[in-house]
N, C-alpha and C positions, 0 to 999 in steps of 0.2 A: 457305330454312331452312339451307343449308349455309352460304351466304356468313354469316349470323347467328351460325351457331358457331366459323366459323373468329373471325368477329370478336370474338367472346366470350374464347375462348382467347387472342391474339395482346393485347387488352387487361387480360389479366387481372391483369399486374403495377403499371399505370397505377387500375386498380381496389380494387387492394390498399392502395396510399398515397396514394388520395382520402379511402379508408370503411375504415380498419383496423379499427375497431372491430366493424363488421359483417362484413369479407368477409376478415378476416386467416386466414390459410392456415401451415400448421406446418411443410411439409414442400414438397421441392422435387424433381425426377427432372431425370433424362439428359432434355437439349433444352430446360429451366428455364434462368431467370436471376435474379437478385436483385440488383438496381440500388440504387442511393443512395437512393432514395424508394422502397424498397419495405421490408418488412419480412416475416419469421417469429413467429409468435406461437403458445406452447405451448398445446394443447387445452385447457386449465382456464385458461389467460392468466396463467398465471404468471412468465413470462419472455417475453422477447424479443431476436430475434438481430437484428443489422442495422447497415450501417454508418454510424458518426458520425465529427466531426472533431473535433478536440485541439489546441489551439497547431500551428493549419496544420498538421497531418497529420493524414491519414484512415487509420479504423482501421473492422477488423469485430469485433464486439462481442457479448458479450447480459449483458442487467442486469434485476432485478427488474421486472415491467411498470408495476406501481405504486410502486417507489420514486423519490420527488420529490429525492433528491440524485443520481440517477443513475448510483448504484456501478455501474461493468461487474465483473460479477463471474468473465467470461473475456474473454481477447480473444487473436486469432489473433496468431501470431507470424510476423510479418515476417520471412524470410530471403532475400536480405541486409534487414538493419531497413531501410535506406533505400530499399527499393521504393517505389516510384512511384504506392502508392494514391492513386485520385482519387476526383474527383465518377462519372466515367465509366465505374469498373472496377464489374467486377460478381463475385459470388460463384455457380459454378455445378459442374458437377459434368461433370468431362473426359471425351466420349463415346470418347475412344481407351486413357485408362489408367483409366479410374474413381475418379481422385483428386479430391478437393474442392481447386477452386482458386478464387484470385481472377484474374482475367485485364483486359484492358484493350485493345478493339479486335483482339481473337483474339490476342492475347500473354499467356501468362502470366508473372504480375507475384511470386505466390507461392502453394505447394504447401502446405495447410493441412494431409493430411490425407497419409499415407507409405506408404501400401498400393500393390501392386501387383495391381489385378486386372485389369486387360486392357481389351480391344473389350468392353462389355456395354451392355443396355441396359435391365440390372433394378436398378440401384441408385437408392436414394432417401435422402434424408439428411433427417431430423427433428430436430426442437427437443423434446423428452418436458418436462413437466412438474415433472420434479427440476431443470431446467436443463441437464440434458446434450444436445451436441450428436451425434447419432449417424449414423453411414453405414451403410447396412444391403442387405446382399440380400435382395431380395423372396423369391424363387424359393425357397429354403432357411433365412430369416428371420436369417440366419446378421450379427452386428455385426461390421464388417470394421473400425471407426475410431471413435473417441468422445473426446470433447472430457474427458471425465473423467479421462481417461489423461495428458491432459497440462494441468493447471493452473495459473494462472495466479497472481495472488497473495492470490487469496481460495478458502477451502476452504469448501465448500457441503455440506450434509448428505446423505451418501450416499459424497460426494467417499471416497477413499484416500491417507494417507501412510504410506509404506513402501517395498517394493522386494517382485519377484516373484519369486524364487528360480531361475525356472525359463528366463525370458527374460531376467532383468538387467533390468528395464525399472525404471526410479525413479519413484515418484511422490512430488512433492515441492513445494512455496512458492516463487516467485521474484519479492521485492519488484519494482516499478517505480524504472525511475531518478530519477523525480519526479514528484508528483502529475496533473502534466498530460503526462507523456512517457512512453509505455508500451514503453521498452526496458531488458530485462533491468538489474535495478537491482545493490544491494552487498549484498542480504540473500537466503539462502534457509532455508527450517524443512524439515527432514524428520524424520520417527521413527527413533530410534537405539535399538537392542534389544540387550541385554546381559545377554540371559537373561529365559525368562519373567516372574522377578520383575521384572526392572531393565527397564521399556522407558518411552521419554520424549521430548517433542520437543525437537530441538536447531536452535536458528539462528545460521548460521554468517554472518560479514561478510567478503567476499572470499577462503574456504574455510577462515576460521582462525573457531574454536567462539568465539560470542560471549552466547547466553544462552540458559537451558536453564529447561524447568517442572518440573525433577525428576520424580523416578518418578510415571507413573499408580501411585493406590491408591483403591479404592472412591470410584470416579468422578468424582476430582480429581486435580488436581495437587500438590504441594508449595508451589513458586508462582507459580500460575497460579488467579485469583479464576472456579474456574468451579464450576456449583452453589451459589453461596453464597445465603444468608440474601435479600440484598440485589439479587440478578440478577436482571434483567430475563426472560431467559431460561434453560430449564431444560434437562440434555441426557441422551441414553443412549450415555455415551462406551461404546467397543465395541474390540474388538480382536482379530486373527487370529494366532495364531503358530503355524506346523508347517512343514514342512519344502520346502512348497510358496511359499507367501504368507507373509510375516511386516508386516501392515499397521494403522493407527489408522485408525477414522474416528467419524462422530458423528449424532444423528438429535435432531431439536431438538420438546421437549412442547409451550409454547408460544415466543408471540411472534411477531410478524411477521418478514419477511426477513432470518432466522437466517443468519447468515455469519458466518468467522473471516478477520480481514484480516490479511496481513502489510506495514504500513507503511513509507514510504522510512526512516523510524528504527530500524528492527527493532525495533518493538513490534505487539504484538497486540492488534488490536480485536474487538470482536463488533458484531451488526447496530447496536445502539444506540450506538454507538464509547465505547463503556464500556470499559477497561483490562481487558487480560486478562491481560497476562504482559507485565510492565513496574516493577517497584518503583521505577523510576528514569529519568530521561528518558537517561541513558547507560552505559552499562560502559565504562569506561576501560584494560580489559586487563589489568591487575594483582587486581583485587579478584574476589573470587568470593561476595560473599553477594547476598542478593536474587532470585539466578537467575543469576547475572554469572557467565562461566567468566573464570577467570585464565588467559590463554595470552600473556603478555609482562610483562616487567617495567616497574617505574615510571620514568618517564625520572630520569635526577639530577636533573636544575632543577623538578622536581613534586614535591608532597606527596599524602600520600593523604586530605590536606582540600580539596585543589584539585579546583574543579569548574566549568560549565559554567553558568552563570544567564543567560536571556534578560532582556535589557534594552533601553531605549531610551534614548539620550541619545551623547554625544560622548567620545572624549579630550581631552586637552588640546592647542592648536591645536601644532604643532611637535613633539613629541614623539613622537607615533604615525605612522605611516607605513601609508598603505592600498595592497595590491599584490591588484587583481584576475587571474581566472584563467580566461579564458574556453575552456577546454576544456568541450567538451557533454557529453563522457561519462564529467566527475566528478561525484559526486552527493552529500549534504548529509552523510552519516556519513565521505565520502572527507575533506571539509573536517576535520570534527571531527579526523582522525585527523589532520591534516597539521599541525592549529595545537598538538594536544595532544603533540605529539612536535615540535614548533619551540618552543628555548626563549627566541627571541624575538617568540614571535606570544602575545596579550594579548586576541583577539576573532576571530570569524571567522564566515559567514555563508554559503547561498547565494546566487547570482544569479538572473538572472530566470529566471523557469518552474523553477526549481529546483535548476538544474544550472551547473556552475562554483563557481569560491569567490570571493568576498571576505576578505581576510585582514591583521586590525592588527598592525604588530609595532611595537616599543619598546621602551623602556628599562622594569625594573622599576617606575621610581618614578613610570610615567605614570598621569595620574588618569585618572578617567571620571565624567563629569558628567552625571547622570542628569537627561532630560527631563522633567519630571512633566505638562506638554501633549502629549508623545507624538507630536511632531511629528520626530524626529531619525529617523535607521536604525537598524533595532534589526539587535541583534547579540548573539551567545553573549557573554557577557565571561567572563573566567577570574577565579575569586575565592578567594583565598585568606584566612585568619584570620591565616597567619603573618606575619612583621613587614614582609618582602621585597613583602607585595604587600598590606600594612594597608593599605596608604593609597584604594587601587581600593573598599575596605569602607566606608572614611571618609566617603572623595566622596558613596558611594551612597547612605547612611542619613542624615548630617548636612547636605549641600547641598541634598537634596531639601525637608526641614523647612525651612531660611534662604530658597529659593527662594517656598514657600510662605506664611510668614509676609512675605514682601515684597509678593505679589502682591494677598496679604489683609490688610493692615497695616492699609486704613480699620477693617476691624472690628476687632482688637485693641484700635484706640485707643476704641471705643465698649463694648468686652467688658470692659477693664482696669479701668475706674471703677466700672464695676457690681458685679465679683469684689469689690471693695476693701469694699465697700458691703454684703457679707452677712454677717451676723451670726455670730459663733464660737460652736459650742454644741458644751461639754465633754459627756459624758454621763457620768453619776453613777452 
């Protein structure tokens, strides 16, 4: 009977990522480990912690249990980011200081979790049901660490933005560098309080304000489409101000996997990635409507009609000039800002997995030759109405039609005879 139990325990984490569905476990203690094939799953199965991999890097995670695109809607932060998560490391809970770590062959690789509580052996860290991760003393029920505290770049209902008055501690959004690279990206949102009445989110791009939902007022924003007519989801936006806490946060009526994301664009989605604060796929720095804060002027060589239109198709062979930038840790609004403040760059893109730029430059009068097969790389192209960069407008509305009628010419010539052929009726 004994030998049966130890072997029950000792396999329990090989049992867990046979039959999760039946024998998933929420929670983990001092002399636990949680390997690559095992998982956390919250008491009601709402969530799930566990590590996955990313464009060849492993990461610890937890994401909706049943959402089928697989948002993580936390995930541990790497310090230094280029730790050496593997297949091998496991997530467990340090029997000398009581910190949650990931470790790898009794090394730790990174310190998840910044408490110092010593030698113990009453700590247990659970997965709850809201999706928070929590470390907790048994002995005095007492929460020493919680993944709520420090969020990632999705805000979950429950979640906090603001700051505590009393620790300094910030709780606050921090885009991804790129969809598949989960290190600190160019975007973060936190609550900016300017007096009871005036409190509002603001997301800044590399620390300078770049788009704001204007003042909460009876449980909207200015602009930001939440509560409307038309949403998918309904909310009881909430708010704390005194002299202790001054925080937003939010609790969702319906809807499945209620989330607010902050994208490598600095826009905001909800669960259904519905637009929530975004009137614009960019701010440009000088304009302030929409949500846009203005914190730079317009370069000389732009207009304030100059913008930003994804396209596919070419310039013209010789004229443009393509200067890739394979730095990893610039990310897709760094590009924007690089080609929108170079007054000879005409298009710009990123590179693979998201990160790096692609960058056209040229003379003004280079065309661009719009693909209508969609076979070319697509790229931002810069387009203006003014005369200096008509021609980029020209190319894109007129060649696409001449491309088209070439490619469908048979039928024109079987369509033309028949137009000719119908009868003109004036009406009386």
């Amino acid at each position: 009977m004994i030998t049966l139990i130890i072997f029950i325990v000792l396999s329990s984490n090989l049992i867990i990522s046979c039959f999760p569905a039946a024998y998933a476990v929420s929670t983990i203690k001092v002399g636990d480990q949680l390997n690559s094939t095992s998982q956390l799953v919250s008491p009601g199965r709402n969530f799930t912690l566990g590590f996955f991999t990313e464009t060849n890097r492993t990461y610890l995670g937890i994401w909706y249990t049943d959402d089928d695109q697989f948002r993580r809607v936390w995930v541990a932060k790497a310090n230094p980011s280029t730790a050496n998560i593997s297949s091998s490391s496991v997530l467990m809970i340090d029997p000398d200081t009581g910190k949650l770590i990931i470790a790898t062959g009794g090394t730790t690789l990174v310190n998840i979790s910044d408490n110092q509580s010593g030698l113990t052996r009453n700590l247990t860290a659970t997965l709850q049901d809201t999706g928070d991760f929590q470390l907790q003393n048994e002995v005095d029920n007492q929460i020493i660490w919680k993944s709520f505290d420090y969020p990632a770049n999705i805000l979950l209902p429950g979640m906090k933005l603001g700051y505590d008055l009393r620790t300094g501690h910030n709780w606050s959004l921090t885009s991804w560098l790129s969809d598949g690279i989960f290190d600190s990206g160019a975007f973060t949102m936190s609550w900016e309080s300017n007096g009871e009445n005036s409190q509002r989110l603001l997301i800044r791009q590399r620390g300078q304000p770049y788009r704001t939902s204007g003042d909460l007022n009876n449980q909207s924003f200015e602009f930001m489409n939440v509560n409307m007519p038309f949403s998918q989801y309904w909310y009881n936006i909430s708010y704390v101000y005194n002299n202790e806490e001054r925080y937003f946060s939010y609790h969702s009526f319906n809807g499945v996997r209620p989330m607010w994301i902050l994208t490598v664009k600095g826009e905001v989605l909800d669960g259904d990635s519905s637009m929530f604060l975004s009137f614009s796929e960019f701010c440009y720095g000088y304009d302030s409507g929409n949500g846009c804060v203005a914190g730079s002027n317009l370069p000389d060589c732009r207009s304030k009609d100059d913008n930003f239109t994804l396209r596919n198709g070419d310039f013209t062979p010789g004229i443009s000039e393509l200067t890739p930038d394979y730095n990893s840790s610039v990310s897709f609004s760094d590009c924007m800002l690089r080609c929108w403040n170079d007054c000879r760059c005409l298009a710009f893109d990123s590179r693979d997995n998201g990160v790096g730029c692609n960058i056209w430059t040229g003379t003004e009068s280079a065309n661009f030759l719009v693909n209508p097969q969609g076979t070319s790389v697509r790229k931002y192209v810069l387009l203006s109405p003014t005369p200096r960069k008509g021609k980029i407008i020209l190319i894109d509305s007129v060649i696409c039609w001449l491309i088209v009628m070439y490619y469908y010419k048979e039928y024109w010539i079987l369509i033309i005879p028949t137009i000719r052929r119908w009868p003109l009726t004036v009406p009386t």
